[in-house]
C-alpha positions in Angstrom: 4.2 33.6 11.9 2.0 36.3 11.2 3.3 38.9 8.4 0.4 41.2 9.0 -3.8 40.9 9.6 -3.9 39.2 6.3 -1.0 37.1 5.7 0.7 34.4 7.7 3.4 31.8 6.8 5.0 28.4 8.8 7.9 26.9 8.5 8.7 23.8 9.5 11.7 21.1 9.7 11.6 17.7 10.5 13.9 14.8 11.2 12.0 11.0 11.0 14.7 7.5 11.1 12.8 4.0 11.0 15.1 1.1 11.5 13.6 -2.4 11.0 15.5 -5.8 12.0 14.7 -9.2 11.4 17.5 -12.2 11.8 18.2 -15.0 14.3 21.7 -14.4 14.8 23.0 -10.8 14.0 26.1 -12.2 11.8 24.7 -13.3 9.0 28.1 -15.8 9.2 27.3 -16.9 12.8 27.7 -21.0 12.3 24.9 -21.4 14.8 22.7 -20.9 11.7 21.3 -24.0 10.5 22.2 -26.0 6.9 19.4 -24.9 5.0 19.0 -28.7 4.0 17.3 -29.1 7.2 14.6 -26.8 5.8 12.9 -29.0 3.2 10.1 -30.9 3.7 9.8 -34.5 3.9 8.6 -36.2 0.3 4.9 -35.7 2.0 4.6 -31.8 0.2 1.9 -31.4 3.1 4.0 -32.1 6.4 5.6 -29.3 8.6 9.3 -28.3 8.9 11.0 -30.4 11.4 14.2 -28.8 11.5 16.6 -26.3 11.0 17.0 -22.6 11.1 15.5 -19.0 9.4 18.1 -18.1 7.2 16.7 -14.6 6.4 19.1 -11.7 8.0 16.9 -8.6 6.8 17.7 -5.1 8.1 16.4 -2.0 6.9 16.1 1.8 7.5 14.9 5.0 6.4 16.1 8.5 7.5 14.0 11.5 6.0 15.5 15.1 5.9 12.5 17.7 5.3 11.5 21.2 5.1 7.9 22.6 4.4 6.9 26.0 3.8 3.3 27.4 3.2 2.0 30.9 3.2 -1.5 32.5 3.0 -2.6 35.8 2.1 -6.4 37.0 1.8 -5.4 39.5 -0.6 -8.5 40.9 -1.1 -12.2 40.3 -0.3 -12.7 38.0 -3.3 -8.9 36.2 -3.5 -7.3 34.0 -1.2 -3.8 33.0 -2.1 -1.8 29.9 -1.1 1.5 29.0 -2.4 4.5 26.5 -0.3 6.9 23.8 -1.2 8.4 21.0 1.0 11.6 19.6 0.4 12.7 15.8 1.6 16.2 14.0 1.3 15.8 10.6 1.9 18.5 7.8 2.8 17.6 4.3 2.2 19.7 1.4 3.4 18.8 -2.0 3.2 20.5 -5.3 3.7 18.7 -8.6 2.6 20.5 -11.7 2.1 20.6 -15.7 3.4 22.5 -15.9 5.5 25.7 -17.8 5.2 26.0 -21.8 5.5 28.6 -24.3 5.4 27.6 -27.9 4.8 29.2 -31.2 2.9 29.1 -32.0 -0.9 30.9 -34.9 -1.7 32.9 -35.1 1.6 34.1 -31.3 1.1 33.1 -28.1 2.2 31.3 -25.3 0.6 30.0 -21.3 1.6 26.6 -19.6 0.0 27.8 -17.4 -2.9 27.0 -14.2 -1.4 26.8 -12.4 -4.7 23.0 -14.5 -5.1 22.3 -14.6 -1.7 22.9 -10.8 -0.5 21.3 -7.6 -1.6 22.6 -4.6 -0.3 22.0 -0.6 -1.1 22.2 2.9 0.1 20.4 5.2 -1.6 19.1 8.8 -1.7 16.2 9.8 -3.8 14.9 13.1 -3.5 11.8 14.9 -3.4 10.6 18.3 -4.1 7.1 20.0 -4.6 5.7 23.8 -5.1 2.3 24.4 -5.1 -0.2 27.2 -5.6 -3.6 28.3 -5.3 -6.1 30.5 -5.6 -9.8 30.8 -3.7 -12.0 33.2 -5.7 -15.2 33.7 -4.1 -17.6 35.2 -6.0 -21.2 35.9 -5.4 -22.4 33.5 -7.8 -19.6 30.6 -7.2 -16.3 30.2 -5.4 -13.4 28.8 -7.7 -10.4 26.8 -6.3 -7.6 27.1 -9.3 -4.2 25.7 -8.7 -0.8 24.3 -9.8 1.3 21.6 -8.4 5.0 20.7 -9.2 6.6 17.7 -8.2 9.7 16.5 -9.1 11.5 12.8 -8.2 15.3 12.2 -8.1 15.4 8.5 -7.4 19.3 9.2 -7.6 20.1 5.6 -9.0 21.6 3.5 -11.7 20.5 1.4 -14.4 22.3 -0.8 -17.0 23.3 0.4 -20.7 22.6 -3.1 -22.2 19.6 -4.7 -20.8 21.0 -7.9 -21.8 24.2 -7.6 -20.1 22.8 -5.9 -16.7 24.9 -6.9 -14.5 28.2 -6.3 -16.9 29.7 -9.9 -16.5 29.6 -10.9 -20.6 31.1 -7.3 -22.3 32.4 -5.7 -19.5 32.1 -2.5 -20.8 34.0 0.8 -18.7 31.1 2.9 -18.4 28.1 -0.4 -18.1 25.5 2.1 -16.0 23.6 5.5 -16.3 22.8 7.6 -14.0 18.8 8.2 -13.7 16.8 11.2 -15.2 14.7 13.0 -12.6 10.9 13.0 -13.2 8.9 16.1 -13.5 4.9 16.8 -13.8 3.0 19.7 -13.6 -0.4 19.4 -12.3 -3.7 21.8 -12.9 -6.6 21.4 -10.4 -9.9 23.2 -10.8 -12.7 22.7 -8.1 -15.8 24.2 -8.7 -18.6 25.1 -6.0 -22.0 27.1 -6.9 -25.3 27.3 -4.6 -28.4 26.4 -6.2 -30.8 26.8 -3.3 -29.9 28.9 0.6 -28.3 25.4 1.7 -27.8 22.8 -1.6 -24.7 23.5 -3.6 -23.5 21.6 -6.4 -19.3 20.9 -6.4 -17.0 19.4 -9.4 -13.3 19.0 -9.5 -10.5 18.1 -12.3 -7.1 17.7 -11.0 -4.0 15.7 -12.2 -1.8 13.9 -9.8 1.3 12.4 -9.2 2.9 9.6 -7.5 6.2 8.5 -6.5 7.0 4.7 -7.2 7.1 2.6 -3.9 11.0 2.4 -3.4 11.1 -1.5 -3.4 10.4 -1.1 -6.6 13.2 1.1 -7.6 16.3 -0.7 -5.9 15.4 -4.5 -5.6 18.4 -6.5 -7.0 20.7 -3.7 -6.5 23.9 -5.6 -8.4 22.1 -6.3 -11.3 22.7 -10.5 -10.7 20.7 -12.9 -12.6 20.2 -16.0 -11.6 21.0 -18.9 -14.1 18.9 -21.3 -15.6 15.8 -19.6 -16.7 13.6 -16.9 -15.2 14.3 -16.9 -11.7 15.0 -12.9 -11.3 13.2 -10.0 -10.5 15.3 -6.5 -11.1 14.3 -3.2 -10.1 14.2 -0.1 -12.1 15.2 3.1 -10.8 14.1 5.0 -14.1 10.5 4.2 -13.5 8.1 7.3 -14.1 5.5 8.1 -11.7 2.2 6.9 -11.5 -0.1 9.7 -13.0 -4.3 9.8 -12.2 -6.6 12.1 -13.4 -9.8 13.1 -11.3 -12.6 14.2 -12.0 -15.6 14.4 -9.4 -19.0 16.1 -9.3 -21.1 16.1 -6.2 -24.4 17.8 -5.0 -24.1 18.9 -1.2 -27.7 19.7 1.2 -28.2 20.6 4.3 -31.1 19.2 5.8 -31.3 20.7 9.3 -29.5 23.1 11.0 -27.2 20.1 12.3 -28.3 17.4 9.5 -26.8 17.3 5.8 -26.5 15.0 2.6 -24.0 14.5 -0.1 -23.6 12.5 -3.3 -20.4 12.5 -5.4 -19.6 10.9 -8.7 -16.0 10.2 -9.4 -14.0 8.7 -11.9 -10.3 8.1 -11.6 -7.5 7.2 -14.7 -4.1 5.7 -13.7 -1.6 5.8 -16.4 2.2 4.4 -15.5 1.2 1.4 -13.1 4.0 -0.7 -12.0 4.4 -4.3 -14.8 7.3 -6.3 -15.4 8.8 -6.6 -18.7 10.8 -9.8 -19.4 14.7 -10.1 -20.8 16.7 -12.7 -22.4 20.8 -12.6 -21.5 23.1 -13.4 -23.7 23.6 -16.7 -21.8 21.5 -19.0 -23.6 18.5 -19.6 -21.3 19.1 -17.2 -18.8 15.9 -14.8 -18.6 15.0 -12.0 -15.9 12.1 -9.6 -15.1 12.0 -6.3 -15.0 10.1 -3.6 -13.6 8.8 -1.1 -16.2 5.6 1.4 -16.8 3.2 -0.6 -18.8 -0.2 -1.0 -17.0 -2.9 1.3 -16.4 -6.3 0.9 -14.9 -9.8 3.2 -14.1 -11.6 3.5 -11.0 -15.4 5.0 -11.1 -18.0 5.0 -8.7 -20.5 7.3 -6.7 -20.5 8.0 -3.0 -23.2 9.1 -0.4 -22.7 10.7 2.6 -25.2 11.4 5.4 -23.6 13.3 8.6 -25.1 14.6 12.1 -23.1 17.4 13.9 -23.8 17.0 17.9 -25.5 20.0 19.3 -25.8 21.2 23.2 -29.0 20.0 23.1 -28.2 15.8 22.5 -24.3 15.7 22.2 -24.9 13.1 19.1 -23.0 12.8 16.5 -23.5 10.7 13.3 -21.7 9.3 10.0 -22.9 7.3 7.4 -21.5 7.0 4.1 -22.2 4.3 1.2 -19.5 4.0 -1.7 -20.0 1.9 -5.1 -17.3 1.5 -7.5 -15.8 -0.4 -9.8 -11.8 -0.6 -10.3 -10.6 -2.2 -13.7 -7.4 -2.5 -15.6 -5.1 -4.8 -17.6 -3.1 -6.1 -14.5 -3.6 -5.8 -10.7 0.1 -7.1 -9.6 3.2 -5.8 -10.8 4.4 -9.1 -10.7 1.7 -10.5 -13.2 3.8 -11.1 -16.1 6.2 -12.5 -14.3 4.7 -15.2 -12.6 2.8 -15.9 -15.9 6.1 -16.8 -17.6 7.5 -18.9 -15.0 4.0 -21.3 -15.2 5.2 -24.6 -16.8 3.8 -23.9 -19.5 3.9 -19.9 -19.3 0.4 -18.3 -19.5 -0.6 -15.2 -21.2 -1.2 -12.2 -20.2 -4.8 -10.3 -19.9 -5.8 -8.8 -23.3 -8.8 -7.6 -21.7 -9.5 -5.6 -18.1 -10.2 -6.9 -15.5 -11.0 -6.5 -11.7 -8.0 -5.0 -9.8 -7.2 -6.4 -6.6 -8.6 -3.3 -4.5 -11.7 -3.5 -6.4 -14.3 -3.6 -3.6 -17.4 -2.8 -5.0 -19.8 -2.4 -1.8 -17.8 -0.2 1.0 -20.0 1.2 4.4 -18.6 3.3 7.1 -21.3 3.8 10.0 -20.4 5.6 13.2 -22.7 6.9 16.1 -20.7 8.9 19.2 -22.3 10.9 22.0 -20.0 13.4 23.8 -20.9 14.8 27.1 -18.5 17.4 27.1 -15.7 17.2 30.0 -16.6 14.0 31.5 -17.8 11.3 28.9 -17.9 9.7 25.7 -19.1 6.6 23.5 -18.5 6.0 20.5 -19.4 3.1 17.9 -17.6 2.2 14.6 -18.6 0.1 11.9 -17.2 -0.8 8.6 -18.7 -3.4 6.4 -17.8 -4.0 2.9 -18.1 -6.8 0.4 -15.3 -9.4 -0.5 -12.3 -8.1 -2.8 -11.6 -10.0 -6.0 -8.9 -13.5 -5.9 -8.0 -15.2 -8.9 -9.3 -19.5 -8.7 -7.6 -22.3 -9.6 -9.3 -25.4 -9.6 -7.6 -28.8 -10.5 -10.0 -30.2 -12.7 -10.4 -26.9 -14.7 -7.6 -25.8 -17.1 -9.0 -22.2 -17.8 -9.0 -19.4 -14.8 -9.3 -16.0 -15.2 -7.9 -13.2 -13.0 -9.7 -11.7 -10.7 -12.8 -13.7 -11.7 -13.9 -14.5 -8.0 -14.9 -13.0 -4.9 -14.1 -13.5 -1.4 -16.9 -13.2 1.6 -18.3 -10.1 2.8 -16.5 -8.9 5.4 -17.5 -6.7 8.6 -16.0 -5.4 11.9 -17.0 -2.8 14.5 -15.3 -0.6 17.2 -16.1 0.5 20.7 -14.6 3.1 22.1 -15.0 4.8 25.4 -13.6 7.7 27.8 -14.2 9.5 30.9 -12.2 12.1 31.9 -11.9 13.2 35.5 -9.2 16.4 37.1 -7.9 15.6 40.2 -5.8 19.0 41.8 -6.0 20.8 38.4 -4.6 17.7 36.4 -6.8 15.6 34.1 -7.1 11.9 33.9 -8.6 10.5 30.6 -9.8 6.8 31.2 -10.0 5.1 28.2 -11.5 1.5 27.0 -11.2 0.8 23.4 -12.5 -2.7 22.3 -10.9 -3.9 18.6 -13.3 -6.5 16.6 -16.2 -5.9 19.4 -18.1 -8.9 18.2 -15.2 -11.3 17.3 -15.7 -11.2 13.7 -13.4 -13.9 11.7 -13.2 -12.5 8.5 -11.8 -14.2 5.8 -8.9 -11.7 4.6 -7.4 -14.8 2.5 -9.0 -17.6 0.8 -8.0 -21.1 -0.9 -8.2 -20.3 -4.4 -9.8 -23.8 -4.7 -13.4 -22.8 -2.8 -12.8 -19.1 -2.3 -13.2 -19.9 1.4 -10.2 -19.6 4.5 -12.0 -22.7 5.9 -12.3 -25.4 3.4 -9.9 -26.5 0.1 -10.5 -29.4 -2.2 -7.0 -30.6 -1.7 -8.8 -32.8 0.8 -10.8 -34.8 -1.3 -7.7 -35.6 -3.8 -5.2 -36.0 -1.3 -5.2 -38.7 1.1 -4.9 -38.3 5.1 -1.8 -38.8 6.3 -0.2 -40.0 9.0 0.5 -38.1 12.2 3.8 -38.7 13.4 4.0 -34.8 12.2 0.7 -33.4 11.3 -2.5 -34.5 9.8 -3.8 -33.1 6.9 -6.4 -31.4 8.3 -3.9 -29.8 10.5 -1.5 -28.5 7.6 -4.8 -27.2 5.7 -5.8 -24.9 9.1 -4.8 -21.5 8.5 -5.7 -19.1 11.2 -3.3 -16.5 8.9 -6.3 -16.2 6.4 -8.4 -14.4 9.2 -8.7 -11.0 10.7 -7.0 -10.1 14.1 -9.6 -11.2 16.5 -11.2 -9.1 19.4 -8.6 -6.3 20.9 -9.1 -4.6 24.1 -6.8 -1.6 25.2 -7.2 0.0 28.4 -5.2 3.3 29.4 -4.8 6.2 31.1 -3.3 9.8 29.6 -2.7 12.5 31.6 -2.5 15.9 30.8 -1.5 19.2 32.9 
């Protein structure tokens, strides 16, 4: 809406539900579900299930309540302000549990105890942010200085005594708080000053925040640990967020009137990553993990950027950009510490950085698209980028260290075409856009053995077996570990 020549505001409200499902039988209680004895394998640790059912009933949803308000105003030849907020209420339900069984022990009958097997929530963290800006452009420079808020409500509860959680050994009146909402303020700075008619040199500082992935807050919503040793993970609904500082400098040329270059340097520092922290009970061996903020990591690296706007003359257009960069910090999983303690015997945890699991060091985005305006267009996508860190684990050594190999470079590239055509004053858009145009099987997961999705050494210490089930080589072939193969889509819009 406008206010007047200078200043204009929207408003806007949304409404967004997402309902995922995922069971055999709706009833988690339906007796056509399976004894879950029929599950196990045979004594052979490499032979396929032959029987039995899914027990997993799994449903979950996600309704989101928001509003969002911005406003600009050029206020005066050298300022422009912005300012908004946005406002989201969320309700998160989930139900998780195994679904119930009833099978013989000793010539009797038994049900699942459903305070293990079931997980069940309903929660509603909230969100709020308020921002604000200011664009001073000066002769000599333009200045982008702002503020963010943001404040988290994950509206949950967590346990007074850590080593009670769940309240069964004291059963205190008042066993759980109520969480603390949590609150940054964030400066940003960008900085942008010619050095030449079309070169300009750019460098930003900002601080930022980030809301803990919700699986994280409300896993293990009753607090149960399971006995006889560590066999629990528990989430924490008083987790801060994730905080990163930025900082980035870049030089920015034009080449041509349609041609430019740029090269930024960045460097990133996350403070409050997701680690688990384990708890001993007061039941004598019982033990549980626990999500807490512990870890912390650094990203750095340099990006070039080479782009081609299309002109009337050849309709091309052209992107090409190179990144390097190197992501290090203590821990890569929030689960690290956790599976470290359940190893028989437990391992210890990195007193050193090392490569986090989205550390991919060489990344290349190539595209090429000509666009005959109106009637056709081509376009060719290409990403290429070398293998992301995996952690071996060789029989024959005792010592691995995280992160310390890679997997295969991995490529794909994308073909997209359209022709449009209008037929009595309504267009048609005929479209063909071909996924994976070369078939590429890249190796997204990789035996930890050989580093390959193809090959594993379990072959050459574990004898073939028979095949009234499966082979060996069978139970070792994992078309999972690849990429999606080769996609074709072929539509039609139509527009008035």
């Amino acid at each position: 809406h406008m206010i007047s020549s200078k200043t204009f505001y929207t408003l806007k409200f949304s409404y967004s539900s997402m309902t995922f499902k995922s069971y055999l039988y709706k009833n988690p209680d339906d007796p056509r579900y399976v004894n879950p004895e029929l599950l196990r394998n045979r004594e052979d640790s490499f032979s396929f299930l032959t029987g039995g059912t899914n027990m997993t009933n799994f449903v979950r949803s996600s309704d989101v309540n928001s509003i969002k308000f911005d406003i600009t105003s050029q206020a005066t030849k050298i300022h422009q302000i912005k300012s908004g907020f946005e406002y989201k209420y969320n309700t998160l339900y989930l139900n998780s549990r195994i679904a119930g069984y009833r099978g013989k022990i000793g010539g009797g009958l038994f049900s699942a105890d459903a305070f293990f097997n079931s997980g069940e929530y309903e929660n509603h963290p909230v969100v709020f942010s308020y921002y604000a800006q200011d664009k001073i452009e000066l002769p000599s420079m333009t200045l982008n200085i702002g503020m963010r808020y943001d404040y988290f409500n994950s509206n949950g509860l967590i346990p007074v005594d850590l080593r009670d959680p769940d309240n069964s050994y004291n059963s205190r009146k008042h066993a759980f708080l109520k969480t603390k909402p949590k609150k940054q303020v964030s400066p940003r700075i960008g900085i942008a000053f010619p050095i030449s008619v079309t070169g300009v040199i750019h460098t930003s500082y900002g601080h930022f925040f980030q809301i803990p992935p919700y699986e994280y807050l409300y896993v293990n919503p009753k607090f149960a640990v399971a006995p006889g040793g560590l066999n629990t993970l528990m989430g924490n609904a008083d987790l801060n967020s994730q905080s990163t500082v930025i900082y980035e400098v870049g030089y920015q040329q034009a080449l041509l009137e349609d041609f430019g270059i740029d090269v930024t340097g960045f460097y990133k520092d996350a403070r409050n990553l997701l680690g688990t922290r384990i708890y001993e009970t007061y039941v004598l061996g019982d033990r549980y993990a626990r999500y807490i903020n512990r870890d912390y990591g650094n990203i750095r690296g340099v990006t070039l950027s080479i782009k081609k706007r299309p002109t009337k003359a050849d309709h091309i257009a052209f992107s090409f950009d190179y990144t390097y960069q190197v992501a290090e910090g203590n821990a890569s999983d929030p689960n690290h510490q956790f599976y470290n303690q359940q190893a028989d015997p437990p391992k210890k945890s990195n007193i050193q950085v090392v490569p986090l699991n989205w550390d991919q060091r060489h990344t290349v985005n190539l595209s090429i698209s000509y666009y005959d305006p109106g009637t056709i267009g081509v376009s060719l996508i290409g990403r290429f980028h070398s293998g992301l860190p995996y952690t071996p684990n060789i029989q024959s050594e005792e010592t691995t260290f995280e992160n310390s190999g890679r997997k295969p470079f991995n490529y794909t590239v994308d073909l997209r075409l359209f022709k449009n055509i209008r037929i009595f004053n309504i267009r048609y858009r005929l479209f063909v856009n071909i996924y994976n145009l070369f078939d590429r099987r890249n190796e997204i997961m990789v035996y930890q053995d050989t580093g390959r999705a193809g090959y594993s050494l379990i072959s050459h210490y574990v004898p073939e077996r028979r095949a009234d089930v499966n082979t060996l080589s069978e139970w070792l072939r994992r078309p999972d570990f690849y990429s999606e193969p080769r996609k074709i889509l072929i539509g039609l819009d139509v527009g008035l």
